[in-house]
C-alpha positions in Angstrom: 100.5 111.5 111.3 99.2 108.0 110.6 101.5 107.2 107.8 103.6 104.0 109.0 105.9 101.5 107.2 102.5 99.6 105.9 101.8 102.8 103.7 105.4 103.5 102.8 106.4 100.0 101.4 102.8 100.1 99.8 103.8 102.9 97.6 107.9 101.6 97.1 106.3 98.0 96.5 103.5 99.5 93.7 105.8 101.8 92.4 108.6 98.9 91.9 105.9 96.6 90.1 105.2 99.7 87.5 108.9 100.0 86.9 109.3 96.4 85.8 105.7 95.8 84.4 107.0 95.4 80.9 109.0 92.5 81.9 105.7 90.8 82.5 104.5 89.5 86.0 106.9 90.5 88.9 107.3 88.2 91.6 107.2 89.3 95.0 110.6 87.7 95.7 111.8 90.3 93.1 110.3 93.0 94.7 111.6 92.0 98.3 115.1 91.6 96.9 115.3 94.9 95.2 113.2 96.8 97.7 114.8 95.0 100.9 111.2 94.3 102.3 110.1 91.0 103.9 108.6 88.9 101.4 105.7 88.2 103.8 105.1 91.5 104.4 104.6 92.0 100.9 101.9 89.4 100.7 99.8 90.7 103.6 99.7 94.3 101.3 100.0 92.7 98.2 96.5 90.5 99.2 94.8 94.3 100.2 96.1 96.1 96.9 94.6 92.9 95.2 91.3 93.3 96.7 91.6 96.8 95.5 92.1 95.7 92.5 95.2 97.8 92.0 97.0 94.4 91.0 96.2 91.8 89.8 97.9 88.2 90.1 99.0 85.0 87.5 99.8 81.8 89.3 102.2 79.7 88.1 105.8 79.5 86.9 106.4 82.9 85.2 103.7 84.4 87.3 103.1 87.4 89.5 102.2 90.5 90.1 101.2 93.6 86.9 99.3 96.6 88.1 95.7 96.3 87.5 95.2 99.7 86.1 96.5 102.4 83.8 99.7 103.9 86.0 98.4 107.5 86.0 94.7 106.2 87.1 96.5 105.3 90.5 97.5 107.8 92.6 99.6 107.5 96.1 96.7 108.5 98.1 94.4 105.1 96.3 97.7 102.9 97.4 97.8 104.1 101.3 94.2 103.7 101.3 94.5 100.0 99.8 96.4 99.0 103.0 94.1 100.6 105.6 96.3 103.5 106.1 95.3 106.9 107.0 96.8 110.0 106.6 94.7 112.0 109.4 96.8 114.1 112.1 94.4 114.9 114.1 94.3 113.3 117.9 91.5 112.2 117.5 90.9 110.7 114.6 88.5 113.2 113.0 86.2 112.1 115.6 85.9 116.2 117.1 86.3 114.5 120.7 89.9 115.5 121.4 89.5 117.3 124.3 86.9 116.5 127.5 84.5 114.8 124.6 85.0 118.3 122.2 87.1 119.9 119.5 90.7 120.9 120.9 91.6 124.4 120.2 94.0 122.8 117.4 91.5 120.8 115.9 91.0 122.8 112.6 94.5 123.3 112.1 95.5 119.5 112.0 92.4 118.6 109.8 93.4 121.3 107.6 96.8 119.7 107.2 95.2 116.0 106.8 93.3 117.7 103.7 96.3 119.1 102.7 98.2 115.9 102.6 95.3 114.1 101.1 95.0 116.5 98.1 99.2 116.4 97.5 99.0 111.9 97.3 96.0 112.0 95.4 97.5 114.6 92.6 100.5 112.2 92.3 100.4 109.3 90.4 102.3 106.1 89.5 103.1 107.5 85.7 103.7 110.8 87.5 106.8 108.9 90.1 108.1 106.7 87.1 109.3 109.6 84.9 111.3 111.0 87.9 114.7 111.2 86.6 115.7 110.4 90.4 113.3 107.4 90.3 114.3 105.8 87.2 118.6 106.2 88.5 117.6 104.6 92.1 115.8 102.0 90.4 118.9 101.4 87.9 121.4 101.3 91.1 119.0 99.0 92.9 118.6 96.3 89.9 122.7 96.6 89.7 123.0 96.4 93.3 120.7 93.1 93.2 122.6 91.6 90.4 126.0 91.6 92.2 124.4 90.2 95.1 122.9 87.4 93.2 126.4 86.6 91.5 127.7 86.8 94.6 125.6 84.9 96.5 126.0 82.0 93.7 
């Protein structure tokens, strides 16, 4: 399967910004901190998701990041596709030249699965992760845990 880091922290990174959206634009230094994720790594997917126009950006003090678009418009499957990310598990890319220029006897089977996978991310949406009872209690213990650093730290 295709689905790397890039896709992953697309989807923990979106779904952070909907958790906090009420407290207005989210910097990415927020996200980074809470999430553990390289703050330039979240500006290289945070500039795709913009062009998407999943988010959309204030400059400024007090400015950031809101999502661009009712949560339960944006599904998983529109955020991995943002970043460039595929969720194909065929060898070959969909191309039907996975073996000597032809189909592999497999083929089928691992484009099945890709459609599989495609249809489970698109039928799950931001509004759908945010009123996951497990969500909402990591997202508590990762604000806490960021707090005590930041006391900490000062």
């Amino acid at each position: 399967m295709k689905l790397t880091t890039r896709g992953r922290y697309a989807v923990t990174a979106m779904l952070d910004l909907a958790l906090y959206q009420h407290q207005g634009p989210i910097s990415l230094a927020d996200i980074s901190s809470r999430q553990e994720i390289s703050l330039s790594y979240l500006e290289q997917l945070f500039s795709r998701l913009r062009r998407c126009t999943l988010v959309e950006s204030t400059r400024g003090p007090g400015g950031g990041y809101r999502v661009a678009q009712p949560l339960h418009e944006i599904t998983v499957a529109d955020i991995v596709r943002a970043v460039n990310e595929s969720v194909d598990t065929t060898q070959c890319g969909g191309q039907k030249n996975c073996h000597q220029h032809g189909r592999c006897l497999t083929h089928d089977l691992w484009e099945g699965l890709s459609e599989q996978i495609e249809g489970f991310l698109s039928g799950i949406s931001l509004q759908d992760l945010i009123e996951g009872d497990q969500v909402r209690e990591v997202a508590q213990k990762q604000a806490e845990n960021t707090v005590e650093f930041r006391q900490l730290a000062n």
